[in-house]
N, C-alpha and C positions, 0 to 999 in steps of 0.2 A: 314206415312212412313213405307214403309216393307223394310226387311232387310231378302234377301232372298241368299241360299249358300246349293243351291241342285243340284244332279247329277241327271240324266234323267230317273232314275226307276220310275216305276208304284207303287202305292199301292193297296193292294188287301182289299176286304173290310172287312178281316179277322183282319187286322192291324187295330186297334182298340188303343184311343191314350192312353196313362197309364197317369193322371195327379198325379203330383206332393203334391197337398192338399192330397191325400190320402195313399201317402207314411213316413214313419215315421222322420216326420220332428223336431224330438228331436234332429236330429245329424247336422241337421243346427248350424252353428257357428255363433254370432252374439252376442253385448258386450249390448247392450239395451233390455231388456227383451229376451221373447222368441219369433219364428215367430208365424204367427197365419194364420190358415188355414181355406179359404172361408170366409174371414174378413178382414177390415184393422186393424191393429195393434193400431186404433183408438178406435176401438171396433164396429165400424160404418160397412156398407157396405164399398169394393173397389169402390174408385171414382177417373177416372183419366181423365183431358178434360172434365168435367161434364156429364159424361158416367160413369154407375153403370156397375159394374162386380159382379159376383153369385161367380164363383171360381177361384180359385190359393192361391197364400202365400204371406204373405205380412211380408216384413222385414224391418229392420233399419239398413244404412250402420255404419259400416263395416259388411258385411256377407259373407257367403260362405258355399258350400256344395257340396259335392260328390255324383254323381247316379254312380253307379254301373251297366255295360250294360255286360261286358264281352263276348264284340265286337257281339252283337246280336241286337245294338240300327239302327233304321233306320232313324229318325226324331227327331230334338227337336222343340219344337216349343211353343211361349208364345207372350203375349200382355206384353210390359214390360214399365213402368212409375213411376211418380212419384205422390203419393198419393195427390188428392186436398188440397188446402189449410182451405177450408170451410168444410173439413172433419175433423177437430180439434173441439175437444170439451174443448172450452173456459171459460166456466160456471166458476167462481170462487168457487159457492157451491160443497163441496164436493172435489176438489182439491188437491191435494196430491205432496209431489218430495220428491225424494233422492237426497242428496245432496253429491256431487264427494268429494276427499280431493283436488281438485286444485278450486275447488267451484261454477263450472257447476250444474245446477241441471235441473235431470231428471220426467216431469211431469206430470201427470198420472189422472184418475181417478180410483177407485176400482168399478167391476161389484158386487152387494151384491149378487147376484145370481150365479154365479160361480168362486165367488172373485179372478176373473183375472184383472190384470193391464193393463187398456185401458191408449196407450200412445196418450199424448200431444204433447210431443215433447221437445228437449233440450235447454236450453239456461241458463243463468242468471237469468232472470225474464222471466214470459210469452210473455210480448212485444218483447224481442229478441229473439225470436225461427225464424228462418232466413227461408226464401224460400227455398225448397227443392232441390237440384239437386246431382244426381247419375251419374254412368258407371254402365253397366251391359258388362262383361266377361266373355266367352265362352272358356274351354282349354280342349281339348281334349289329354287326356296322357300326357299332362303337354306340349301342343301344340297351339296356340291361334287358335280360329276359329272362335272367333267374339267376336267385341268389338262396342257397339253403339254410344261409345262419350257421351260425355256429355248429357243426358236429365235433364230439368229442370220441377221444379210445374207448373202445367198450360199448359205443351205442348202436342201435341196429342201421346199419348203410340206408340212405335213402335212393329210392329209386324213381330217377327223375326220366321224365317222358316230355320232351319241349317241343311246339312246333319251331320248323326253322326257315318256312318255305319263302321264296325270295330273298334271303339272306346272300351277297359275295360272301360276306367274311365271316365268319364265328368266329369269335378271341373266347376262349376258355383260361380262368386264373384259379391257382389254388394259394389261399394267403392265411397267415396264422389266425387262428383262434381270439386273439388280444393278448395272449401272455407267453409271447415267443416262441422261436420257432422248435425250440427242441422238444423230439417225439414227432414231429408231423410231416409222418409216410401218410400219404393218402394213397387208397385206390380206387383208381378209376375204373372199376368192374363192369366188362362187356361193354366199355364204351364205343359206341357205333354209332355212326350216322346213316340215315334210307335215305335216298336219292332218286332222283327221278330216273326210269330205264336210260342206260347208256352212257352214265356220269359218273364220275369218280372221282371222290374228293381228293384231297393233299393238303398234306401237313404244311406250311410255309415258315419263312423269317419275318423280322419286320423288313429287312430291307428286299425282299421278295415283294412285299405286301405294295408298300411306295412305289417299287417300281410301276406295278397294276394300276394305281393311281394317276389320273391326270396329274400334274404339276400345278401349286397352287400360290400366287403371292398374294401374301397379307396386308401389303401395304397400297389402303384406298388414298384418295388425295387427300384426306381431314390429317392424315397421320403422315401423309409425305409434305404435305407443308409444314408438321410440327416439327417433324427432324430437321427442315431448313432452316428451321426460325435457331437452331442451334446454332454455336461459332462455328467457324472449321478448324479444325484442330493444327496447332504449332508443333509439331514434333521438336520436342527438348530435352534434353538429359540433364539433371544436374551434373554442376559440374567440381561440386564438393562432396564430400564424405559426411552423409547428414548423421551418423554420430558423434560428430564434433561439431557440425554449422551447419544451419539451415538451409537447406538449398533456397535457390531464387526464386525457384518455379511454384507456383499455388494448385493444389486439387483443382479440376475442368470437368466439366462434361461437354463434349464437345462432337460434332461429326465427322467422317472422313467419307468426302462420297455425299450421295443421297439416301444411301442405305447399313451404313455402320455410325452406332456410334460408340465412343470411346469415353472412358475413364484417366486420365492419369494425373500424375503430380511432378512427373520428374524422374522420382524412381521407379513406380509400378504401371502399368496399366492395365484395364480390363477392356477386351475388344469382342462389341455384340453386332449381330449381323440381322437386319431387320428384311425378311422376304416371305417363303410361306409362314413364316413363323420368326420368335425373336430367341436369339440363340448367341449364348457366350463361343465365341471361336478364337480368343486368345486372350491369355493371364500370362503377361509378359515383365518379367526383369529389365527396366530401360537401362541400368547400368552396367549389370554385364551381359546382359542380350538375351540373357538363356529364357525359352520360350517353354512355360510349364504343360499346355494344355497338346493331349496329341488327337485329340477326338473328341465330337460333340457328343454332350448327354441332355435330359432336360434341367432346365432352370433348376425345377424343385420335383418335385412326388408329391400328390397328396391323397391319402388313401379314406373316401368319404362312402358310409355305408359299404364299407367292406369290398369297395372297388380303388383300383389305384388307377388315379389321372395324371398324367406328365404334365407338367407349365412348361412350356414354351419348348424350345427344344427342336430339334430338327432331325432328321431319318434320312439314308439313302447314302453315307461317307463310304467311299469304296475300300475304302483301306482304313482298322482301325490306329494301325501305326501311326499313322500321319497323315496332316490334315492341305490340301491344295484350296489355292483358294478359287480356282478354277470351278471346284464340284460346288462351291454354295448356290449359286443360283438354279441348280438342277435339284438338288436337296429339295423334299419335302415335310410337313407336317406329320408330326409323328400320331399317329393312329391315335383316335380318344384325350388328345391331348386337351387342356386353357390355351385360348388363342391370345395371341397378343391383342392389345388394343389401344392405348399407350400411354402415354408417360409425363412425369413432372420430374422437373431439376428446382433443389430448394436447397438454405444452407444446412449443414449438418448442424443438429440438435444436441444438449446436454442431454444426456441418456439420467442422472441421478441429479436429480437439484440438492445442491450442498453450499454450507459455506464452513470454512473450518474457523473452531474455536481454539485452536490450541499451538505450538509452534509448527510450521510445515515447512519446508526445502524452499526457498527463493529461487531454484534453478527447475521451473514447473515445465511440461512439456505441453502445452493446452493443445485441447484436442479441437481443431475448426478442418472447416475441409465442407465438401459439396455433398449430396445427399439425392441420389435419382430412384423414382418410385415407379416402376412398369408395372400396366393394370392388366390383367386376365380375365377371361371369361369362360364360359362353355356352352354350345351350342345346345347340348341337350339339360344342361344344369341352370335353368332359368333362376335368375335373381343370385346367387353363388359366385362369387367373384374373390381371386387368387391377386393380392398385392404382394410384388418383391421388391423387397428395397437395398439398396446398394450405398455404402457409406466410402468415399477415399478421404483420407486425411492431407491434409498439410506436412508436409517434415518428413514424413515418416513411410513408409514401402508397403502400409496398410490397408484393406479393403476390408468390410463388415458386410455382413448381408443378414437377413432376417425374413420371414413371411408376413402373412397378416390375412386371415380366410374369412371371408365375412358371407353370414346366409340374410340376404333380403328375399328370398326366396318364398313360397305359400306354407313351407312344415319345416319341422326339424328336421338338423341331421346329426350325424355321428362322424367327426374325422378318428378316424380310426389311429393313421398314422401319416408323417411326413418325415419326406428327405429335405433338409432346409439348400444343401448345396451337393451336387456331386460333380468333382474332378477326375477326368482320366487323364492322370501325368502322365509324362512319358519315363517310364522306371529307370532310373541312373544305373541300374547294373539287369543282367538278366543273364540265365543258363535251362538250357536246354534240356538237363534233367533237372532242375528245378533246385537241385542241392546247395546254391551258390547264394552264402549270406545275403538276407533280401536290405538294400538298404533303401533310407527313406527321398525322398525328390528335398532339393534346397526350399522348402517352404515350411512354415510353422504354421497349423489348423488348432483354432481353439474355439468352443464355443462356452457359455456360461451354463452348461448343464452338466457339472461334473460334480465329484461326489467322493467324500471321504477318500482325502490324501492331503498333505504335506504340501506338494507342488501339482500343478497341472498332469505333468507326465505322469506323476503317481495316484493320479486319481482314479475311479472310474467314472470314464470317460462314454460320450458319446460323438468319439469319433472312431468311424471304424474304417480300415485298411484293407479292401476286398480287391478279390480276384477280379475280371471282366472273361468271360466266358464268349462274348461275342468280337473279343480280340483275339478274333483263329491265326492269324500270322504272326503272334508273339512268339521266340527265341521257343517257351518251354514248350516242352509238347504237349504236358497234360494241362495249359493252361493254368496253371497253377502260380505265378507271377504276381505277386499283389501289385495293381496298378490303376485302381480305383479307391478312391477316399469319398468316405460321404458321413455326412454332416446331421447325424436323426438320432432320437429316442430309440433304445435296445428294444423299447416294448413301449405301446400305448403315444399318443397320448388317452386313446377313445376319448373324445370331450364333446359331448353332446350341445349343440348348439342351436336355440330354439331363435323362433323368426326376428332375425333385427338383431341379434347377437354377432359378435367376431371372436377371434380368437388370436392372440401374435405368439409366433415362437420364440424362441431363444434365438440370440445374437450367436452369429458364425463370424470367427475373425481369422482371414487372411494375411500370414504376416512374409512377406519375403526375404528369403539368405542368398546371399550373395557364395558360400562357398560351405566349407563343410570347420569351420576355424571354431572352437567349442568356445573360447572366449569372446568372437566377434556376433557368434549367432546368440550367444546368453544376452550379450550388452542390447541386441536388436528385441528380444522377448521382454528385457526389464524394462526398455525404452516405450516400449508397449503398453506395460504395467504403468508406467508414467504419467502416461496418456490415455488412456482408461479408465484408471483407476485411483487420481492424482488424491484423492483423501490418504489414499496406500500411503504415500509420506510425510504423513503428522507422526511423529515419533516422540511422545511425552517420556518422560522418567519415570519410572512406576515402581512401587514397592508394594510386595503382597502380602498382606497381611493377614497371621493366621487368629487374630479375635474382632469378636466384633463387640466385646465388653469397652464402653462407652470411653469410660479411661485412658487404653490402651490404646484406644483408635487417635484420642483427642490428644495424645502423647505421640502418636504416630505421624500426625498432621505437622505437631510443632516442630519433630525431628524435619519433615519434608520441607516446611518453609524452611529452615536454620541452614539444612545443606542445600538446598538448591533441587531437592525434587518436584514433582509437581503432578504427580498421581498416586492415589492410595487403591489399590483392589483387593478387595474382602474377598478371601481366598476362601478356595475349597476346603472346608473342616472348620471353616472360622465363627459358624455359627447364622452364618446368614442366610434366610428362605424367604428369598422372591414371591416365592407361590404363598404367599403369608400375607395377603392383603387386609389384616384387622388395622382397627386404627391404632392399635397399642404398636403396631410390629410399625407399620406405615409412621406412624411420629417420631419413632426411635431413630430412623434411617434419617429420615425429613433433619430431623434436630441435627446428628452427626454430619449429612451432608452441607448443612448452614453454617458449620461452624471452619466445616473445610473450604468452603467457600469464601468466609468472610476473609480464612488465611493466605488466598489466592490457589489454593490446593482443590483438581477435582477428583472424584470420588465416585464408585463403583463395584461388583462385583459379580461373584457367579454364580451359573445358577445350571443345573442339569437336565440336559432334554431326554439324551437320546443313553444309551446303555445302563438300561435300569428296566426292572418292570413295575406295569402298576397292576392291574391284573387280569385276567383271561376274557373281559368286556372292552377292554382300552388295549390290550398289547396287539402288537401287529399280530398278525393269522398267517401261518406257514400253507403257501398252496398247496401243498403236494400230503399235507397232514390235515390242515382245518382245524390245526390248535394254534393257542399260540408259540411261536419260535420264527425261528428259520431268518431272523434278523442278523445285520450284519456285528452287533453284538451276543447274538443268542437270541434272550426277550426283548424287547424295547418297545417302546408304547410307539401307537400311530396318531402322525399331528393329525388326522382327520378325524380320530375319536371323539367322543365327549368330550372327556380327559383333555386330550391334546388342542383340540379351539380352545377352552376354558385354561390352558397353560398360558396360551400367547396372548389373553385378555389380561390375563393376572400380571406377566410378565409388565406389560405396557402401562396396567392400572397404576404399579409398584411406582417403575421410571417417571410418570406423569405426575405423581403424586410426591415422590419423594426427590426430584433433582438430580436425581445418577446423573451420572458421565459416562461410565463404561458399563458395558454386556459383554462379558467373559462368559460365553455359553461352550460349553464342554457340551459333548457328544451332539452338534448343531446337525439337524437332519442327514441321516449317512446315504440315503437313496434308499430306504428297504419299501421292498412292493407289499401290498397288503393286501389278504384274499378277503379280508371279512365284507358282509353285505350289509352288516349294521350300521359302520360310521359312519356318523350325518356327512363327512368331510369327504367324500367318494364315493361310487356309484358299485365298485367294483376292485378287482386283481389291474386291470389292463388302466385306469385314469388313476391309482394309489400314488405312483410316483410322481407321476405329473401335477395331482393337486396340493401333496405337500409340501413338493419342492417350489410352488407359486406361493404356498402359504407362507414357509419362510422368506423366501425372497422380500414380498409384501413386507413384512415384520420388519429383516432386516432394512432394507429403502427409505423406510419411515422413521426408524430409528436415525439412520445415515441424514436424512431430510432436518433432524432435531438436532444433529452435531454429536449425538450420541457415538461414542465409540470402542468396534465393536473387533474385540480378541475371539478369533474362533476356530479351533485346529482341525478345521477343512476348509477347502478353497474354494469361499465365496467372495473373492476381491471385486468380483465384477460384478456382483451383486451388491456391494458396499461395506464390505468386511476391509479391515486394515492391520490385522496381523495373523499371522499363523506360527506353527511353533517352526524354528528350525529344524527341525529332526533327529531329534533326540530319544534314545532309548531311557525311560523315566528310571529304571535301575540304575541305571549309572551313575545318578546323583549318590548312588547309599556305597559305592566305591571309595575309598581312601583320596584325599584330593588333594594330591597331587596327580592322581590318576584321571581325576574331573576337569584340570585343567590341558591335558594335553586330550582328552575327548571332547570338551568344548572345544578347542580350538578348530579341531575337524569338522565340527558340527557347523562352526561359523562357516569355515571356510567351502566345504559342501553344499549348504544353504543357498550360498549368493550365486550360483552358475547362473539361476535363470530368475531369482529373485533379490529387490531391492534392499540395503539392511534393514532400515523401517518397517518392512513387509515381513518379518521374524522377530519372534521373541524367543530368548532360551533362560537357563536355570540358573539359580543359583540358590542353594539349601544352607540359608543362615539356621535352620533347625533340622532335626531329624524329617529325612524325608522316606519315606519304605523302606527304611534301616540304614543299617551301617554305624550308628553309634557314633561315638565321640569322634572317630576317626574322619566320618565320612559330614561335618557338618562345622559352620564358622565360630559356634556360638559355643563360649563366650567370646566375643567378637575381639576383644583387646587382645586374647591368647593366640589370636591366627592374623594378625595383622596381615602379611607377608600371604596369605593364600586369598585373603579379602584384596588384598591388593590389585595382587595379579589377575582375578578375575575379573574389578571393575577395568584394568584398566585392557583385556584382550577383547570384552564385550563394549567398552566404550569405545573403543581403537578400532571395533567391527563396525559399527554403528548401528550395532545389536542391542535393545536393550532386555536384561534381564529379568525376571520373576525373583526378584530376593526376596525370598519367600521365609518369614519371620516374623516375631511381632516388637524391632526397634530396627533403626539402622546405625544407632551407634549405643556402646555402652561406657565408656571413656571418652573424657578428654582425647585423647590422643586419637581414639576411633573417632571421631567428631571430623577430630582437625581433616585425617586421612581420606574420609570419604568428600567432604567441601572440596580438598584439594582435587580429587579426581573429577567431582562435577563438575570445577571450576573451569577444568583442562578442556573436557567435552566441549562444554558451551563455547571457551575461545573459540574451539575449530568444529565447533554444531556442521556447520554449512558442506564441509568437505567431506566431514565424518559419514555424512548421510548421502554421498555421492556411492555412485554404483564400484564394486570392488572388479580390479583386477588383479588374479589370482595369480599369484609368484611360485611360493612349494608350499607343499600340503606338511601337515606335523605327520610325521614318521617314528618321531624319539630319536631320531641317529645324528640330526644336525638341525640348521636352522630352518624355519617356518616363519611365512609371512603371507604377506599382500597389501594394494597399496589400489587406496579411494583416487578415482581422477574424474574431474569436470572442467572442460576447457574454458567454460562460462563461470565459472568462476577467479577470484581474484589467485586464491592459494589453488594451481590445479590440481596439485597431488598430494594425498596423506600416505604414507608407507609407514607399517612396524611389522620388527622383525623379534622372534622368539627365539632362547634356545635354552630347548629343552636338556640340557648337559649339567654336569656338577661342575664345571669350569669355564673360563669367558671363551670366548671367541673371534678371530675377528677373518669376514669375508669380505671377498670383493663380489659383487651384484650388480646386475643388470636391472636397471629401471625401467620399465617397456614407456614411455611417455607419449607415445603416440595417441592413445584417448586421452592425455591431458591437452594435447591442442599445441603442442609447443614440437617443435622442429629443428631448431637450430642450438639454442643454451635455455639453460635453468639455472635459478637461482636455488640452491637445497642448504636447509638450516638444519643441521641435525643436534635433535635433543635442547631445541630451542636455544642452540650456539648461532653467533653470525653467520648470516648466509654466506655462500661460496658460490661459483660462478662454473657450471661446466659444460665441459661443448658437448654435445650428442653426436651417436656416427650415423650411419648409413641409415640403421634400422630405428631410429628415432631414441634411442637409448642414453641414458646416461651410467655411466660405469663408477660405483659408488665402492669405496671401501667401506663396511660395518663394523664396528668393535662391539660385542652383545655378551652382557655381563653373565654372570653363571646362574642357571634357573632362573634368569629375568627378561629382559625385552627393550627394546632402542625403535626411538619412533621418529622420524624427519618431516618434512612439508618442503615441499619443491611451490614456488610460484614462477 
């Protein structure tokens, strides 16, 4: 294939071609090593199509680089591919990787001869390093002049011939395929530029480039009057500790100057700098000062037809260390960049319309706060305009941000990819050889595209912790430093967007830590969860039920009204199929949900998406084979199949028709990508994830919208999900329990670091659950009182509620009485119970274990119980930590629902309690 773009001139044979391996290819940009010239990046000769090449450059996408022609270039011209596959060296001897903090790793061998890193290639493991495929892009003065599409491993190199005459700049990028970067050596084979006699190009930076530029400010009079019409900002700190009170001060957007404006609330602020361009220049901590940001990047990234454009963003910072504020007004427009153009300040919006139906927390943290929306453009991308929006809240040391791409433009396009935010902190620790524990900057980054885990941290995520390669004055010397965070999809979104179309991203949330305190930074992430995601704390009573034989169900409703439950969920194996929409299956449900209704009981259950197959037309498609697998269960069907639309029609048809209350959906979309071309539901490998993680989202939001609610063990809270499992290994239930109860306790106590109790469900096996026998189960309920006890009462004492997963909740008189009594207890203290935990000792088995709910807005601040796991009582003296209960000077603490007592706290806000804690049992107090 030639790929040829010349005007009719002659060349003389004085034009002689300048290649590119012999220009200073140091200023090549590129996140996997460095290029290597007249080699592949293997270490091997260039091989592409099993054709050996002598010279060019050979990179690893993402790249990019500037020649410098300063309009004297006549010719570009290169062989351009993708590096063989059999030009990897696989050898396990000698073998080496760096491993990323999302845990990619990068894999190499060292030459002992001129101890450079000859790359293998990226993946997981060696077996996943994916077949290569690239774009090569051609932009003249920030102009497209050639783009080759898609090459992939294995196909024959295209040799491209462009004219370039008049050209200063040539930017050349090499960017992935659509389905990430691993595998993608490209070589730039014989790539040379002809020039006119007597010229000679040069390789440059960007901040080369800027300099070359006139200096440009973006701000005409239409936009310097809009920023005046702004307040001028009051510099204020709070001056309470807004984990316990609301500070005074309210979310602003406000100016400083005529050309900054500002974000803040008290606690955080965001400081943008409005000149050739508009550009964040500080993310600031206003209470303890500490200033996160050491160097400007752009706003966003968005990568449209295979080219990536910067929003907003500035070029020319002389030092990436740190930032003066001296150098802004010298700073220019970052090359190819969306220009600012500008802006609206409006109030923040509910992001999920809700109203709850069932008990919630009276101590809500509502989310209000100001909302500013900076417009972009592009000089060469007529009609194509880049919306970023910035959210600060009230109360809270929070900032959101999000996109919004819209084509009004004459055709489609394709955004390929985007970066929604990127941060260059300033790294809290750094070393010189690079060896030295990397730790993280006092901030918390989440956005809501995460995917099979437990908790945030545990998910996979898209957020990724990367090096900056153009911060040459960093401590390490191989640059090696993570000190860049950004905020984007691993792969894709590719979303094709036809005329009059938009496109919005995923929400990035901003959250700031005051210090490295594991207790103070959880309470600030759940406070979050609060605030986001305030459905998170409706916390009904649930029992799960394993039949769905009409009787049993109708026997199970009466049990709930009688003790004080107030939800039934049709459990896994209970006989109930969602995807069963006859009207025989649809009036069966309808009837049982009417009558648990009529009881004040709601009504619900499960249903399975994702770790199953259906079959080789509907299962996801393994890239790297073209069958079905490679899912994050093995097989699992893709929501974009036939199959999978017609699941979430059924799903909704069932709920709408039948009155559910709850969607317990087990295996809720895990992220797997899907290579098939058949599913109506995607186009491809590179939009797979992206369109069925909107499919669910959608799903869930509209359930969320109905009050429906929805147990689902991955972390979609911010999508509108309200519980996940504590983290529990499910074997554990079929263990002897007594052993179930000192690994619950862990579970609870693990769970609440960075999530709310409400926001957890765990176990409890009133029948056989994956074994264990008589041993390992409650039932007969009468015969275990004493382990039925202890379980309601460490999961009601969490503010956990359980899966008592069974088909009664009592079988006795006496089981009757025991279980009323324990709901009875919840409900007195519902309100504290479901207050955020701070965490005392963890269960060990060698002495006591505890922890203790505080909310200072509340009447009762503190709930404490204490366990001991021992065959004899006990009695301690403990420390109360009281400070998140709000109180300072005395407490009043009732223990075991004895008269209160009076005592004085010392320095550290503590109260010093003696405990008496019976043998294999548990002692519980409330402090108001």
């Amino acid at each position: 294939m030639t790929v040829s773009l010349l005007g009719c001139s002659m060349l003389s044979l004085a034009q002689q071609p300048q290649f590119l391996s012999g220009l200073n290819n140091g200023t090549i940009r590129q996140d996997i090593f460095s290029p290597v010239a007249n080699a592949s990046m293997t270490g091997r000769k260039m091989k592409m199509n099993q054709k050996i090449y002598e010279n060019g450059i050979s990179v690893h996408a993402p790249a990019s680089g500037i020649i410098s022609l300063k309009g004297k270039g006549i010719r570009f011209v290169a062989d351009i591919g993708v590096d063989d596959k059999d030009n990897r060296n696989l050898e396990p001897a000698g073998m080496e990787s760096l491993t990323a903090t999302d845990g990619t790793k990068t894999f190499y061998h060292t030459d002992k001869t001129t101890n450079r890193k000859n790359l293998t290639g990226v993946g997981r493991d060696v077996q996943s390093i994916a077949p290569g495929s690239i774009v090569f892009t051609l932009l003249g003065d920030d102009k497209q002049i050639l783009s080759t599409g898609i090459l992939r491993q294995g196909d024959k190199p295209v040799h491209v011939e462009v004219d370039i005459s008049g050209i200063d700049a040539l930017r050349f990028s090499v960017t992935d395929g659509g389905n990430g970067i691993s595998g993608d050596i490209a070589d730039l084979a014989n790539a040379a530029v002809i020039m006119q006699p007597g010229f000679k190009p040069e390789l440059i930076d960007e901040h080369q480039l800027s300099k070359n530029k006139p200096h440009e400010n973006g701000v005409n009079s239409q936009l310097s009057a809009l920023l005046l019409s702004l307040p001028v900002a009051q510099p204020s700190v709070a001056a309470t500790d807004w984990l316990i009170q609301k500070p005074a001060q309210k979310a602003a957007v406000s100016r400083i100057g005529n050309q900054q404006v500002i974000l803040s609330n008290g606690l955080i602020s965001r400081t943008f700098y409005v000149g050739a361009n508009m550009a964040t220049t500080s993310i600031r901590n206003l209470v303890t000062g500490e200033e996160y940001l050491r160097a400007i990047k752009p706003e966003a990234d968005v990568m449209i037809d295979s080219i990536n454009y910067p929003v907003g963003g500035l070029t020319g910072q002389i030092d990436q260390a740190y930032l003066l504020p001296d150098w802004l007004d010298k700073m220019n427009v970052i090359p190819h960049s969306f220009l600012f153009k500008t802006f609206k300040v409006s109030e923040l919006k509910q992001k999920i319309p809700w109203t709850s139906k069932r008990w919630l927390a009276s101590s809500q943290w509502k989310a209000s706060g100001k909302e500013l929306t900076c417009y972009y453009e592009h000089p060469d991308l007529k009609g194509i305009s880049v919306a970023v929006h910035y959210e600060i809240y009230d109360g809270i040391p929070l900032i959101s941000k999000w996109l919004e791409i819209n084509n009004q433009g004459d055709k489609k396009i394709q955004v390929n990819h985007f970066t929604a935010e990127t941060i260059a902190f300033s790294e809290p620790s750094n070393s010189p050889s690079g060896k030295q524990e990397w730790l993280k900057p006092d901030f918390h980054l989440e956005n809501d595209y995460a995917f099979d885990g437990f908790t945030y941290e545990g998910s996979d995520q898209s957020i990724f912790w990367q090096t900056d390669k153009t911060y040459t004055s960093q401590a390490d010397y191989n640059l090696m430093t993570p000190c860049v965070v950004k905020s984007m999809p691993a792969k894709g979104p590719e979303q094709i967007l036809e005329q009059g179309q938009h496109m919005v991203t995923f929400n990035t949330y901003f959250l700031a830590l005051d210090g490295t305190d594991r207790e103070r930074n959880g309470l600030s992430q759940r406070k979050m969860y609060r605030t986001l995601a305030p459905w998170a704390t409706e916390n009904p009573i649930f029992l799960h039920l394993t039949s769905t034989n009409p009787e049993v169900v109708k026997q199970a409703v009466d049990q709930c009204k009688t003790t004080g439950y107030e939800m039934i969920i049709l459990s896994f194996g209970s006989g109930l199929n969602m995807e069963d929409t006859s009207a025989r299956n649809i009036e069966k449900f309808r009837s049982l949900a009417a009558y648990a209704h009529a009881k004040g009981i709601e009504i619900g259950g499960y249903s399975l998406f994702s770790s199953r197959s259906i079959d080789a037309e509907n299962d996801v498609i393994d890239v790297t084979t073209g069958k079905p697998g490679g899912a994050r269960f093995g097989n699992a069907p893709c929501l974009g199949s036939k199959w999978g639309i017609a699941y979430l029609q059924k799903i909704n048809k069932f709920f709408a028709e039948t009155g559910f209350d709850l969607l317990e959906h087990d295996g809720p979309y895990p992220g797997d990508f899907c290579a098939s071309k058949d599913h109506p539901g995607h186009h491809g490998y590179g939009d797979s994830q992206w369109n069925q993680w909107k499919e669910s989202i959608v799903f869930y939001k509209a359930l969320r919208k109905k009050g429906i609610y929805l147990n689902l063990p991955d972390f979609y809270f911010l999508s509108g999900s309200n519980k996940v499992s504590v983290g529990y290994k499910e074997v554990n239930w079929s263990l002897p329990r007594e052993q179930q109860l000192v690994l619950g306790r862990q579970n609870n106590y693990d769970g609440t670091w960075t999530r709310t109790p409400a926001m957890n469900w765990t176990f409890v096996p009133l029948v056989e659950y994956h074994g264990g026998g008589a041993a390992a189960t409650l039932e007969p309920l009468a015969d275990h009182l004493d382990a039925y006890e202890a379980h309601m009462k460490q999961n009601y004492g969490a503010g956990i509620q359980a899966c008592y997963r069974g088909n009664r909740l009592y079988d006795t008189e006496a089981t009757r009485a025991l279980v009323i009594k324990e709901v009875a207890h919840y409900k007195k203290y519902r309100e504290i119970l479901n207050a955020d935990i701070i965490h005392l000792q963890r269960p060990t088995g060698r002495d006591w274990d505890g922890f203790m709910h505080a909310d200072p807005q509340l009447k009762q601040k503190a709930f404490a119980m204490f366990f001991n796991p021992l065959s004899e009582p006990i009695t301690r003296t403990i420390k109360l930590p009281l400070y998140y209960a709000g109180l300072s000077n005395n407490a009043k603490i009732s223990i075991q629902g004895a008269p209160a007592r009076h005592f004085a706290l010392n320095a550290k806000k503590e109260a010093i309690v003696n405990i008496t804690i019976p043998a294999n049992s548990s002692t519980w107090l409330v402090v108001e």
